[in-house]
Steps between C-alpha positions, in 0.01 A plus 500: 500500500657836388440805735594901391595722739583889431799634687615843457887575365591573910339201635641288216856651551465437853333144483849401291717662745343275748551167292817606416633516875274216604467255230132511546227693659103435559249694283141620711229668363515882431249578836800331732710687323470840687592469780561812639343879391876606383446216261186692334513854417187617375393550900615572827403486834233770553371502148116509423387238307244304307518107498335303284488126559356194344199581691519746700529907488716706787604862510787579805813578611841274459598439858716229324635321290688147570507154382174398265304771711381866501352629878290772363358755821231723501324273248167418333325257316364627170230336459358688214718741294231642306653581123856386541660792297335752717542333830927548459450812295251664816595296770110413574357152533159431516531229786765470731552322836784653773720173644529579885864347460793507287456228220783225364426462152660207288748623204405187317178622489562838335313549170627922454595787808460840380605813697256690695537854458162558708439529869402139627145398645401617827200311488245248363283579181 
């Protein structure tokens, strides 16, 4: 059975730096990958956010980022976004639901984050 992978020019230069000193090294899928928020750029602790997973919506904050897992504070569930388009371009949803914790969510579950440029929820629509 033949599998494809895509591996960007730095991870591939670094994946045969690793077999070259070690003669071998263990491949895991890209959500174990990152483990750490230095690892991924695109957002840093403190940044707003929309998640998007394969089935379920959350707006927050990164708290952090480590291992397979995001802790997102000051979070809701989206359970509605209304039209998509002009729930990120307005930062309004037409049914939300505040979490009275922080919230782990899974990496491997990640369909799409987008910034959010908007003040988050302060409470349920």
């Amino acid at each position: 059975m033949s599998t494809t992978i895509s591996i960007t020019p730095e991870d591939l230069s670094k994946l045969l730096a690793s077999v070259s000193q070690r003669g071998s090294v263990g491949l895991s899928y890209a959500s174990e990958m990152v483990r750490e928020e230095s690892d991924f750029p695109l957002f840093k602790t403190g940044d707003c956010v929309f998640v998007r997973t394969v089935t379920n919506y959350f707006v927050g904050r990164v708290k952090k980022w480590k291992d397979a897992w995001i802790l997102l504070e000051d979070v809701s569930w989206v359970a509605d976004t209304g039209r998509f388009s002009d729930a990120l371009r307005k930062g309004e949803f037409s049914e939300i639901e505040l979490y009275p914790d922080d919230v782990f969510v899974s990496v491997g579950s990640i369909v799409d984050v987008s910034r959010w440029n908007h003040s988050l929820p302060k409470e349920n629509k």
